[in-house]
C-alpha positions in Angstrom: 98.6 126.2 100.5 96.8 122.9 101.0 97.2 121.5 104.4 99.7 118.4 103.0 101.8 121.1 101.1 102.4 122.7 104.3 103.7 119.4 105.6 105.6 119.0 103.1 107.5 122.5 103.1 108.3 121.8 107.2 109.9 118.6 106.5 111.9 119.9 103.6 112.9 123.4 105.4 113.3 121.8 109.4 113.8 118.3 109.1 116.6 118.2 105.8 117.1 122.0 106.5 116.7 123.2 103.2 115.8 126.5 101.8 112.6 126.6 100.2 109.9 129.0 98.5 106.2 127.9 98.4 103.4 128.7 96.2 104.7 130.2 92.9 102.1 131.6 90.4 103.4 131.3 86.9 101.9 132.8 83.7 98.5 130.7 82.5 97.0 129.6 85.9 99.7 127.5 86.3 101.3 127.0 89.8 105.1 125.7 91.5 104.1 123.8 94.9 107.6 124.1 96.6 111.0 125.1 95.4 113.9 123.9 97.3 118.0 124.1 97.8 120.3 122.2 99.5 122.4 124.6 100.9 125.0 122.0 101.4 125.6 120.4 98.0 123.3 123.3 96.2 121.1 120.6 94.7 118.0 121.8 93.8 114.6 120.9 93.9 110.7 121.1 92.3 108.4 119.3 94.5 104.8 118.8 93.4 102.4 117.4 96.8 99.1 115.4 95.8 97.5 113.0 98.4 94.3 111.8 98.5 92.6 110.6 101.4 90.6 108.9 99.3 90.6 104.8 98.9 90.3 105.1 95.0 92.6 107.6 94.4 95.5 107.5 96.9 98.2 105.7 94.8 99.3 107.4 91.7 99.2 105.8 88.2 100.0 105.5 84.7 96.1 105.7 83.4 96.4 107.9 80.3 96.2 111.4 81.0 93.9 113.6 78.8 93.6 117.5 79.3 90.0 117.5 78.6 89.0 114.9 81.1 90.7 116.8 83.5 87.9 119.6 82.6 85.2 117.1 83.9 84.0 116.7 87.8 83.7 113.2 88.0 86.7 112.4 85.7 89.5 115.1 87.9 90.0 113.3 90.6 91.7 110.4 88.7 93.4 112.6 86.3 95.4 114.3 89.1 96.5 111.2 90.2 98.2 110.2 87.2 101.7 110.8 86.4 101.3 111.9 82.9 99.3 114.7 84.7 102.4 115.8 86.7 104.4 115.2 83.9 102.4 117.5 81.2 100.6 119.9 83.8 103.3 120.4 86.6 106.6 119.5 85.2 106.7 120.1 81.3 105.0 123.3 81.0 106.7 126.4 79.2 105.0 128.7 81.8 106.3 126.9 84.6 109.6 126.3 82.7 109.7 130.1 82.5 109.2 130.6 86.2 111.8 128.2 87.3 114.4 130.1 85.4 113.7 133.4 87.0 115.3 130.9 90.4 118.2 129.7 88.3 116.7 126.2 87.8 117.9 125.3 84.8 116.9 122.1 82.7 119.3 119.3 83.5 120.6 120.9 86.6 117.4 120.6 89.6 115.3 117.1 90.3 111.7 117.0 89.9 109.7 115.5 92.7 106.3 113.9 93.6 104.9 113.6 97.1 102.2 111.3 97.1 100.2 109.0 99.5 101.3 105.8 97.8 102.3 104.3 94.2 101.6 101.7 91.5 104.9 99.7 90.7 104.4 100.9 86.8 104.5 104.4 88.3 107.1 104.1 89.7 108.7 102.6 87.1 108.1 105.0 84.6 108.8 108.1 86.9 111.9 106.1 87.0 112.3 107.0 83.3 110.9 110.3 83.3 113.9 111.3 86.2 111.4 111.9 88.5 111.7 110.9 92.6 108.6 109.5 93.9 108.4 110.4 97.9 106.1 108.6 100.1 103.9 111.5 102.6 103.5 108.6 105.0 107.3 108.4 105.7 107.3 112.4 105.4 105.3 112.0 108.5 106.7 109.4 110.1 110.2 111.0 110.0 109.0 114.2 111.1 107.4 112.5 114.1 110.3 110.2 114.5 112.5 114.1 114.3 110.6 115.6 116.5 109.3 113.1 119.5 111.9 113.4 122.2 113.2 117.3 121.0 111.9 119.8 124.1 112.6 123.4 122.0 109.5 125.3 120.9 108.6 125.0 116.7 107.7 128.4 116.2 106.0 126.8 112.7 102.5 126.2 113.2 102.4 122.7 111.1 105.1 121.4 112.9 104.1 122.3 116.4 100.5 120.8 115.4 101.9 117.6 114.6 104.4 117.8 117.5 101.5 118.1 120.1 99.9 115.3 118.1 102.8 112.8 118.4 103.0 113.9 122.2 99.4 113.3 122.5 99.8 109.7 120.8 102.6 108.6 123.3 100.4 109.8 126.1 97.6 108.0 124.9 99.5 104.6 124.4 101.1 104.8 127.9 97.3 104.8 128.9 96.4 101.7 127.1 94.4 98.8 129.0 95.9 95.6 129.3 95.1 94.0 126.3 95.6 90.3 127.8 92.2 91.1 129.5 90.8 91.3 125.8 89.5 87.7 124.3 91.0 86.9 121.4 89.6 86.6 118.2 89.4 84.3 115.5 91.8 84.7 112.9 89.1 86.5 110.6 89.4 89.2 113.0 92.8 90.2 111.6 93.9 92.0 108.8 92.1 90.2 106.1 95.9 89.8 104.9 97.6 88.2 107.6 94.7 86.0 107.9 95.6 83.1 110.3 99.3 83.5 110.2 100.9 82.4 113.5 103.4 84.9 114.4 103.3 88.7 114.2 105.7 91.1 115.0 105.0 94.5 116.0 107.1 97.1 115.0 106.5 101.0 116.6 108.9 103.3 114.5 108.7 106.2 117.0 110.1 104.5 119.8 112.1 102.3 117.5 110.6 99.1 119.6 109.6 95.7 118.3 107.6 92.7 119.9 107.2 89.1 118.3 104.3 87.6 119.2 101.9 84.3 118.8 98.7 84.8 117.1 96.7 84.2 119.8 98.3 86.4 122.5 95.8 89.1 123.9 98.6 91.7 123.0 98.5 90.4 119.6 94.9 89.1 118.8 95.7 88.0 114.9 97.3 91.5 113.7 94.0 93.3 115.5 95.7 94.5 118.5 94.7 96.2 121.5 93.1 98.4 119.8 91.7 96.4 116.9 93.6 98.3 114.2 96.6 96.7 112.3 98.8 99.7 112.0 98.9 103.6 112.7 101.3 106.7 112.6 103.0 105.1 115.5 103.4 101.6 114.1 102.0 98.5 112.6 101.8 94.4 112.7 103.3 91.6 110.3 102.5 88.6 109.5 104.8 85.5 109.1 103.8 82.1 108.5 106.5 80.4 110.6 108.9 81.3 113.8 112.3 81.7 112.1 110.9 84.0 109.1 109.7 86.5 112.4 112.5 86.2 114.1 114.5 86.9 110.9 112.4 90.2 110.1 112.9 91.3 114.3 116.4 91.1 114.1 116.4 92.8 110.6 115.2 96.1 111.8 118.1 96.9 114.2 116.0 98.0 117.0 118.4 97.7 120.3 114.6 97.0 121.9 113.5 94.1 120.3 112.2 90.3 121.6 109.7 88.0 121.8 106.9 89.4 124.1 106.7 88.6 127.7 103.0 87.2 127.7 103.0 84.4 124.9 106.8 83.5 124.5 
């Protein structure tokens, strides 16, 4: 199992605490990422993982799919990012079909899903179409972070106590932060390149469920850049408004009990 798949199998089986069985070779080369029940409602579940680090290929798409591009190096890539390919490779198959049944999924009666870095709106849309749920591995991960940050019993899972000393080690890390109002601020360029010159930002960390609102030109704030001159990570990230009542509306939106207007610029 790829690294991503493992994450995905611990959120499923400790964070929603579903049953699940990885890795299932079917007839043909073919292969089941993850099978998973609800043992609850008894819903059931194929999930299919594909994330890219990769710039060019991290959101998935409706390009047209073709089996024999898939054969070719530079052309595979792409093709595995498509949803056709889920939909004719991972999903539609009679060998997989045939492996499902030997579980008791049954067409019409499980959901099929797709865990993927991001997606295009027209996938989306047509995965709509298709029945098929489109999860997002970056709030995988920040729910499992979320989950897991303040618990104190041992994960006896090996993914999930990686990424639990990894959350630990971000806290830690942030507590150790320099003043930033020591920092000069930059010009607005220095942003996000999206935020540009916007004059009010409001930082949102979803681990600690803690938001600031700032002025642009505040050192904690530094036009989206930060302390640490990046405009978001697994811990959090900054937005832009263009005018005082717009932030204030998004601060108040996200139902943080710690939320204000930060100390230094207000």
């Amino acid at each position: 199992m790829e690294t991503t798949e493992k994450i995905v199998e611990a959120y499923v089986r400790y964070i929603k605490g579903w049953a699940t069985i990885p890795n299932l070779r079917c007839e043909g080369q073919f292969e089941i990422d993850l099978l998973a029940i609800d043992p609850v409602s008894f819903d059931r579940y194929h999930i299919e993982t594909s994330v890219s680090g990769s710039q060019n290929f991290s959101r998935l798409t409706t390009r047209a799919f073709d089996p024999e591009l898939l054969k070719e190096k530079v052309q595979k890539a792409g093709q595995r990012r498509t949803l056709g390919f889920f939909l004719e490779r991972k999903f539609g198959v009679p060998e997989v079909k045939a492996e499902l049944a030997k579980y008791g999924f049954v067409d019409g009666e499980y959901r099929n899903v797709i865990v993927t870095w991001d997606w295009t709106p027209e996938a989306a849309a047509e995965a709509e179409k298709a029945e098929v749920a489109l999860w997002s591995f970056q709030e995988i991960m920040r729910e499992i972070a979320a989950t897991i940050r303040h618990k104190r019993s041992y994960f006896t899972d090996d993914t999930l106590r990686t990424i639990n000393l990894f959350v630990r080690a971000l806290a830690a890390a942030e507590a150790k932060e320099e003043p930033a109002a020591a920092v000069e601020p930059p010009t607005p360029a220095a942003g996000d390149g999206q935020g540009g010159a916007a004059p009010f930002w409001v930082y949102r960390n979803w681990i600690h469920n803690r938001a600031r609102l700032h002025r642009a030109a505040c050192g904690y704030c530094r036009f989206g850049a930060g302390a640490q001159g990046a405009t978001g990570n697994l811990t959090g990230e900054w937005k832009p408004f263009d005018t005082l009542a717009e932030a204030e509306s998004f601060l108040s939106g996200l139902g943080y009990e710690d939320a204000g207007f930060c100390g230094v610029c207000r």
